[in-house]
Structures are given as structure tokens and as C-alpha cells.
N, C-alpha and C positions, 0 to 999 in steps of 0.2 A: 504494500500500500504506500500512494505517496505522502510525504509530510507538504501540508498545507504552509506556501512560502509566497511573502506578500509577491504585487506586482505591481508595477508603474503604473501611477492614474495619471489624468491628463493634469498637468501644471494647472494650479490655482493661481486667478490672478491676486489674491489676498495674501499676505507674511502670517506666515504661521509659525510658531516656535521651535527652535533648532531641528528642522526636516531632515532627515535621514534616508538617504538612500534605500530604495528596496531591493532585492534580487530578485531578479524576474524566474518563473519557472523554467521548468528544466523540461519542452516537451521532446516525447521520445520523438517525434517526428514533426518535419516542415506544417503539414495540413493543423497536426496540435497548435504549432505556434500561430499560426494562421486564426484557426478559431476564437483560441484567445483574444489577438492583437483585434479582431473582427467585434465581440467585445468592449474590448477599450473603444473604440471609434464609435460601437453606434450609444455607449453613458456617453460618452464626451458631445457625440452630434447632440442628444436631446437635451443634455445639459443647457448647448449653447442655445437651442431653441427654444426653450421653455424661459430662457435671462433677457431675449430680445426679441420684442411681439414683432418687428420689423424683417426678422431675418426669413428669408424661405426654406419652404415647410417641405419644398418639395427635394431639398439634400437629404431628407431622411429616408430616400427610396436608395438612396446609394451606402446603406450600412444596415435596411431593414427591409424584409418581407414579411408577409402571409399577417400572422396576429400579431405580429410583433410590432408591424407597418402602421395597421388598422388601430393598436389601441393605443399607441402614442401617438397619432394622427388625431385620433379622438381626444386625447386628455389635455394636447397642447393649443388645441381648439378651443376646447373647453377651459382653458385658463385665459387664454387669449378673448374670447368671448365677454370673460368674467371680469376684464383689466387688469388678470393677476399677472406677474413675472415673477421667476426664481431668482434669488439670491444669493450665491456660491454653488461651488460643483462641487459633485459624488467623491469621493473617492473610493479604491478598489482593490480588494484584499483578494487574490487568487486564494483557493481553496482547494481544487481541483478540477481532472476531467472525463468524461466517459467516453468512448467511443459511443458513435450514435447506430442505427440504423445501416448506414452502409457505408462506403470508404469516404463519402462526399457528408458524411454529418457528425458533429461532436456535443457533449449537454457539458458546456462550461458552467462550474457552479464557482462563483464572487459573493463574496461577504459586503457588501455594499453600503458603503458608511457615509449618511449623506446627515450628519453633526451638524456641517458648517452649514447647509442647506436652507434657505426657508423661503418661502413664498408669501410676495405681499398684494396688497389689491393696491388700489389707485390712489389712497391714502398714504401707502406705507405701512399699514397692519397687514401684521402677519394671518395668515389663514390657515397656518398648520393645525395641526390639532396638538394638543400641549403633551397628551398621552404617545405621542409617535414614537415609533421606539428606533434611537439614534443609530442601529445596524440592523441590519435583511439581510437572512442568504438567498440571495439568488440564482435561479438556473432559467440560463440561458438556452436554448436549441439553434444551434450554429450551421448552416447546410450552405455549401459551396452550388455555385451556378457552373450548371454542366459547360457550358459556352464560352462565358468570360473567367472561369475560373476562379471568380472572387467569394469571397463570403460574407454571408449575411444574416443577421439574429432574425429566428422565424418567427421565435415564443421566450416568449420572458413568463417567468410563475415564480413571484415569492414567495418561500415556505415559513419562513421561521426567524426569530432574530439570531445574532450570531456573533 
């Protein structure tokens, strides 16, 4: 079994207290590293979408499909609708990975630490709810495009804090 070893999140534009280096996992193979990095990109795209009602909505078909596409398409609509914006980004604890389904799918599971995170309306109140609980693990479903060969988060489901 592997031991769960953090991973690089996307740079915070905030100073946070003496940041430390992570070691990125150790996948046994290219397509692993792949899945993961496919991860990092599509928190990091929603992050940046969910912090600027201005940005387009439609870069998020380039790091998401299927449910994954649809219900952050939905949620950042839904914020956007409401005059809400995020405030700070996720950060991202590698946990581990499964092989998926076939040689083209992986279930990356990230401990997902969104602390620094909050979401305000058009006042500047936050609209979190006060009970959130400041880490989720999550598993991602990661499945490579037969054609371009890239990859993309199909399904997000989080289970549990972590």
C-alpha cells in the first residue's frame, strides 16, 4: 500500500506562514502522473472561476467532462447568479490512486483543504456555512480522451473529512 504524500496545489496568491515544500507523489506510471496533474488543473480552473464572475466559464470544458463538467457549470452559475465570488484557493493533499476501469481511467483520491476559502455575496458576507468542515476527501474519476490524449475529471464525490 502507498503512504499518502502531500502534492503541489496551485500557488496562493495570499502569504501564508513559512510554506514548505511538498513532495509530489511517486506515480508508478506516466498516465498516474497524468491523472493527478489533470486534478490539480481542473481545483485550480474552478478555483479561478468561482474568484472572478468575469472570467469564462467555458475553460472549464478543457480540465472537465461528463458530471464533473455539469455540476461545477451548475454551482459556479449559481454563485454567479447569486453575486457571490470565492475568496482564496483549495489547497491539495495527494492521498492516493486506483487504477480505474481501463488503461484510459484513474479514481484520484485528495484530501482537499479549502481553510483559506470563503465565499462572499455583494456585500462582503460570507455565505459559508460556519459548521463546514475545513478538509474533504475527495475522489476524483480521471479518464483520458481517446483522440487528444489529454485528461479530464469526469466525477468528483466527496466522502468524508480528512
Amino acid at each position: 500500500s502507498k503512504e499518502p504524500t502531500p502534492t503541489p496545489s496551485t500557488p496562493t496568491p495570499s502569504v501564508s506562514a513559512t510554506p514548505t515544500p511538498s513532495p509530489t507523489p511517486t506515480p508508478s506510471t506516466i498516465s498516474e502522473r497524468a491523472a493527478v496533474d489533470a486534478v490539480i488543473a481542473y481545483t485550480g480552473m474552478v478555483d479561478t472561476l468561482a474568484a472572478d464572475p468575469q472570467s469564462d466559464m467555458q475553460q472549464l470544458a478543457t480540465v472537465a467532462r461528463g458530471q464533473a463538467l455539469a455540476q461545477t457549470q451548475y454551482d459556479i452559475a449559481f454563485y454567479r447568479g447569486n453575486g457571490w465570488r470565492q475568496i482564496g484557493r483549495s489547497r491539495l493533499e495527494f492521498v492516493g490512486t486506483t487504477p480505474g476501469s481501463d488503461a484510459t481511467q484513474w479514481l484520484v483520491t485528495m484530501c482537499v483543504d479549502v481553510s483559506e476559502v470563503d465565499v462572499v455575496d455583494t456585500t462582503g458576507q460570507s455565505v459559508v456555512q460556519a459548521d463546514r468542515s475545513p478538509r474533504v476527501l475527495s475522489s476524483f474519476t480521471v479518464d483520458q480522451d481517446h483522440q487528444k490524449y489529454d485528461w479530464f475529471v469526469t466525477l468528483e464525490a466527496t466522502t468524508e473529512t480528512c
